[in-house]
C-alpha distance (Angstrom), angle and dihedral (degrees) to the residues before:
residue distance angle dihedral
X1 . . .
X2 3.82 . .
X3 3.30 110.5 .
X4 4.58 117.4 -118.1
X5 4.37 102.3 -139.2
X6 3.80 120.4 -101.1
X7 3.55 84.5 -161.7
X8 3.81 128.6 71.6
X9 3.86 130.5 -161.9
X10 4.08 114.6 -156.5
X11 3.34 114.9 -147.3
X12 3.91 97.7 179.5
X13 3.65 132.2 42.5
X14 3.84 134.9 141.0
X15 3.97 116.0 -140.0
X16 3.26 95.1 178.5
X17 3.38 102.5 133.9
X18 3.72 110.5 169.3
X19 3.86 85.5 68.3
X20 3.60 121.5 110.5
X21 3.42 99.1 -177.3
X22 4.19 86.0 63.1
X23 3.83 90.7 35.2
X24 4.31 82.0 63.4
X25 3.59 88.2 48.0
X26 3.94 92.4 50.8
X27 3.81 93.4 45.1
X28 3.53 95.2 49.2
X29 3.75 89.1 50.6
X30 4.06 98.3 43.0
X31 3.80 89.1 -107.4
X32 3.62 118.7 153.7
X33 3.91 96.0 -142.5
X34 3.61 104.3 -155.2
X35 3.97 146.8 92.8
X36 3.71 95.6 -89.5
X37 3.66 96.1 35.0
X38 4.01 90.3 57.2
X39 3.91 86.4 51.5
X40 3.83 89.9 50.7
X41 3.38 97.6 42.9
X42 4.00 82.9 45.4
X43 3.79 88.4 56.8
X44 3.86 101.5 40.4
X45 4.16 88.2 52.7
X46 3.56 93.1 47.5
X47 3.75 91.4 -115.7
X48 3.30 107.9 168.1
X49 4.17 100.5 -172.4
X50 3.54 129.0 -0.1
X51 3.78 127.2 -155.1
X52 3.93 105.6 -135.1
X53 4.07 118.1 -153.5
X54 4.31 121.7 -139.6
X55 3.83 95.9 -149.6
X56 4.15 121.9 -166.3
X57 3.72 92.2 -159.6
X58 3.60 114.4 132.8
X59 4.08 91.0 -129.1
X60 3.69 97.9 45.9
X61 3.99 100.1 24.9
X62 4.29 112.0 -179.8
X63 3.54 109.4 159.7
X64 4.17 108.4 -160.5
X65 3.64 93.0 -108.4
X66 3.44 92.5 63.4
X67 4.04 94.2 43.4
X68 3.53 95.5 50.6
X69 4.01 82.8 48.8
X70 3.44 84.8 58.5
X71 3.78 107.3 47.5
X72 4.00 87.0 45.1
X73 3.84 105.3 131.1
X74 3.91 96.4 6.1
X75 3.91 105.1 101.2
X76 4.14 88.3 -177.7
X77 3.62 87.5 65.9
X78 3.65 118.6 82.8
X79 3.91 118.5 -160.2
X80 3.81 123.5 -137.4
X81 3.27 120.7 176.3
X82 3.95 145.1 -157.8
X83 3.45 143.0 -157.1
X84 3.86 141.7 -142.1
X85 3.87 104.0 -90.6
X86 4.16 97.0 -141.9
X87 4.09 95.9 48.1
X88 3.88 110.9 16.1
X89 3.51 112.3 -166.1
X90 4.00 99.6 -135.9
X91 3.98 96.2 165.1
X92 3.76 88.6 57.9
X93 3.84 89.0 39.7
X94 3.38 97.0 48.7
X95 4.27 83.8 48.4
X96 3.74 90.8 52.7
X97 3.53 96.1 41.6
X98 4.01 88.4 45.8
X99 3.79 99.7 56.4
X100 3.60 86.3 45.8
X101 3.94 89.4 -108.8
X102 4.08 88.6 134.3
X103 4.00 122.6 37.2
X104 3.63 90.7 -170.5
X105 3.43 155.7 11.1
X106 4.29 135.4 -127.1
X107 3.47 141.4 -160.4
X108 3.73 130.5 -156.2
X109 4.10 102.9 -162.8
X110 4.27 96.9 163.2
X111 4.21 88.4 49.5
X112 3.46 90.0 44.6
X113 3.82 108.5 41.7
X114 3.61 94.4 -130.3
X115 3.72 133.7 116.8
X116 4.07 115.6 -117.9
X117 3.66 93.2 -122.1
X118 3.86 103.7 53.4
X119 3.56 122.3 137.3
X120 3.59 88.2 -122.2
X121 4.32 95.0 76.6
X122 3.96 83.3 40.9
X123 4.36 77.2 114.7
X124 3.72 90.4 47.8
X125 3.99 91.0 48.5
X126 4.16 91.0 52.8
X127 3.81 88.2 48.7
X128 3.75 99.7 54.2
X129 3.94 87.0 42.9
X130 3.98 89.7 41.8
X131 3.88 81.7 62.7
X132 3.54 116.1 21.7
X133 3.77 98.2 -117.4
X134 3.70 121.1 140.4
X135 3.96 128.1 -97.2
X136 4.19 114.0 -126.3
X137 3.40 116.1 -154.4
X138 3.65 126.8 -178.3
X139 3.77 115.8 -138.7
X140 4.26 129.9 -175.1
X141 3.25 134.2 10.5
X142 3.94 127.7 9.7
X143 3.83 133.3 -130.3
X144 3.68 89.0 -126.7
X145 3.97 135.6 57.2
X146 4.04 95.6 -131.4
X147 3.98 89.1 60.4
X148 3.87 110.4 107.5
X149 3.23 106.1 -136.8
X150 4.15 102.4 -159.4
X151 3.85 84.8 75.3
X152 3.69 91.7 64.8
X153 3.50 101.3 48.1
X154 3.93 115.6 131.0
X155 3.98 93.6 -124.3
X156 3.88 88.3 63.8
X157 4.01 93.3 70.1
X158 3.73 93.0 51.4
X159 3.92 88.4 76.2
X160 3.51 90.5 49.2
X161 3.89 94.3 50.5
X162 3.68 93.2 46.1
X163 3.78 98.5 51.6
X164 4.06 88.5 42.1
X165 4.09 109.9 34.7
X166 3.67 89.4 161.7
X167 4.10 93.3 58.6
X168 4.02 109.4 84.3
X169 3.53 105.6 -132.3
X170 4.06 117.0 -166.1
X171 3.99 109.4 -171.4
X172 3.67 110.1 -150.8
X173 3.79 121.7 -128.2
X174 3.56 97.5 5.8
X175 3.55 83.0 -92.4
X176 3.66 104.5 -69.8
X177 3.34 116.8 -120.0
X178 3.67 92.9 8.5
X179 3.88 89.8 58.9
X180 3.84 96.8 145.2
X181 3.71 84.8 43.4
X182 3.31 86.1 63.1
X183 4.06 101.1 37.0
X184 4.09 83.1 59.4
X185 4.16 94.8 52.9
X186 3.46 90.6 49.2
X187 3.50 100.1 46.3
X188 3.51 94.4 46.0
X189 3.78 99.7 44.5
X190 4.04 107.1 58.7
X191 3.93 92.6 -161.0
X192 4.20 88.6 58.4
X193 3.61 130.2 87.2
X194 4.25 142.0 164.0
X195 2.83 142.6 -125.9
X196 4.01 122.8 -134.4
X197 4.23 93.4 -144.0
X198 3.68 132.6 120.5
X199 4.19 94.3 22.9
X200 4.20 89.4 96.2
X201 3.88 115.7 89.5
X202 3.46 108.0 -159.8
X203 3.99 105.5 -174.3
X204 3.42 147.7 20.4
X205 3.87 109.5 -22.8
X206 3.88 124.5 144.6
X207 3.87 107.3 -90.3
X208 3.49 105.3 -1.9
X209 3.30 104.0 152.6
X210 3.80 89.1 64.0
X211 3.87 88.5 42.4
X212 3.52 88.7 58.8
X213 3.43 96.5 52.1
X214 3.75 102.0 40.5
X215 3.54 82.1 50.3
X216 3.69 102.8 51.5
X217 3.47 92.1 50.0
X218 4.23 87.2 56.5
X219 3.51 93.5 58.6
X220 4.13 98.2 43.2
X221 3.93 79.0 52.6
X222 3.37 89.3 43.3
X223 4.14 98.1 50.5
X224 3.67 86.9 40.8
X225 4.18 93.5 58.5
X226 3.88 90.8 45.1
X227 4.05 82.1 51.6
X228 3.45 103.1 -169.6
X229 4.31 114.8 64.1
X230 3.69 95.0 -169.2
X231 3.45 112.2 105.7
X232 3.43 100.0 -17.0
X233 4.31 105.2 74.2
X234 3.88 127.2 50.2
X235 3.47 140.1 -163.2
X236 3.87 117.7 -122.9
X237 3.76 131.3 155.7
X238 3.77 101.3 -155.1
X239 4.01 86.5 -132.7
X240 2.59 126.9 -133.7
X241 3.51 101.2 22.0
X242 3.67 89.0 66.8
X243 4.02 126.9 16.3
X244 3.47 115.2 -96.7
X245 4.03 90.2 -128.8
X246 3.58 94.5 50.5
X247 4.45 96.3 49.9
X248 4.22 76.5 50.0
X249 3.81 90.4 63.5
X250 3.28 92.9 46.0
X251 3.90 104.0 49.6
X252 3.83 83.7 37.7
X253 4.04 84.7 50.5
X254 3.88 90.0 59.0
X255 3.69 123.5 114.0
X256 3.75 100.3 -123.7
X257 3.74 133.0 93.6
X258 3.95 132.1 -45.8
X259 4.18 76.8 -132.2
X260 3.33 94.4 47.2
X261 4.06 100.3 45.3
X262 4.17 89.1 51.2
X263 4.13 92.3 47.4
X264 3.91 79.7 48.4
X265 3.94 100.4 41.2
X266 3.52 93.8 40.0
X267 3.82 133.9 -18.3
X268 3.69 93.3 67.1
X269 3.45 99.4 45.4
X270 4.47 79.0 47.5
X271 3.54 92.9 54.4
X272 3.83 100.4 42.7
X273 4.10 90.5 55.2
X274 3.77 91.4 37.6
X275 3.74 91.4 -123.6
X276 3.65 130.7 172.2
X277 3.84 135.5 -127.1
């Protein structure tokens, strides 16, 4: 029998603690929103690294300085960082990413009103190629009203991994609502893949059992369209706007594979990072 992982590798959480629009999120969903409560949470999941995101969003500001601060001395916690979209700093990037400081970069097109292919991150794009990190993208719906959503449509990354095939592109949340959108740009483009995070509901909202279910049955259509799960669809819990444990369940819950829910859960995730067992 193929065997389901006891270990788990995150590939999205927000540690951006100073945020009280997150801290909302985390109280309404039992999260202890802190340092040590990520760790615990880490450890009671079986989580055995966890890929932290820098965000310069006005409602969740982390500048990279203060992430890397953050993951200092915690080799389970993998830093990616950001970047202000109107002035990127690529000499300091290209520092950070250098030393080994940042493992990876992310964009935040619907908070910023900017499409993910503009010639503006053309810098950005060189620097994740220069060092072979990965691309994060965030796709769907936004945390706050003012977002605009049409610049985080899924279809909008597809220009971006045509023109650069060598850039690894990971589109996160499958593009909620646009979820087969998103199933068809990564399945066309070989050097794109998703992420499974912020699709879980963890408390309290209006029909949520049905949610769940409509929902689940998007992303098994979803995983079956892309066709092959290896390399191409990741496991993240969006922490902590949903409990690691609980986002578990639910890819667990999925009706795909045993193989295809431990390539998802945590041999992808493995083999993106270049981590070790």
């Amino acid at each position: 029998m193929p065997r389901c992982t006891d270990l788990v590798v995150d590939c999205h959480t927000h540690p951006a603690f100073e945020s009280e629009l997150l801290r909302s999120y985390a109280t309404n969903g039992k999260v202890v929103f802190s340092l040590q409560g990520l760790l615990n949470e880490m450890k009671a999941a079986k989580v055995r690294a966890a890929a932290t995101f820098a965000s310069y969003v006005p409602e969740f500001v982390l500048t990279n300085e203060e992430l890397i601060e953050i993951v200092k001395g915690h080799q389970n916690l993998i830093p990616i960082g950001s970047f202000d979209p109107n002035k990127p700093n690529l000499l300091r990037l290209e520092e950070q990413l250098s030393k080994g400081q940042l493992r990876g970069l992310k964009m935040y097109p619907g908070y910023w009103n900017y499409y993910p292919s503009e010639k503006r991150f053309e810098g950005v794009f060189e620097l994740c190629q220069k060092f072979g990190v990965p691309l994060f993208i965030h796709t769907g719906d936004t945390l706050v009203s003012r977002g605009k959503i049409k610049y985080s449509r899924p279809i909008h990354i597809d220009e971006l991994a045509v023109d650069r095939p060598d850039l690894v592109l990971v589109m996160c949340h499958l593009g909620l609502p646009w979820i087969e959108e998103g199933a068809e740009v990564a399945y066309k483009n070989e050097n794109v893949m998703v992420d499974l995070s912020g699709l879980y509901i963890e408390h309290g909202a209006p029909y949520r059992s049905t949610y769940l279910r409509k929902i689940s049955e998007k992303v098994a259509f979803a995983i079956s369209y892309i066709g092959n799960v290896e390399g191409k669809v990741l496991f993240g819990s969006d922490w902590p706007l949903a409990s690691m444990q609980g986002v578990i369940r639910f890819v667990k819950g999925l009706p795909i594979s045993s193989e295809d829910k431990l390539l998802i859960l945590e041999e992808n995730s493995m083999n993106l990072f270049g981590l070790k067992d």
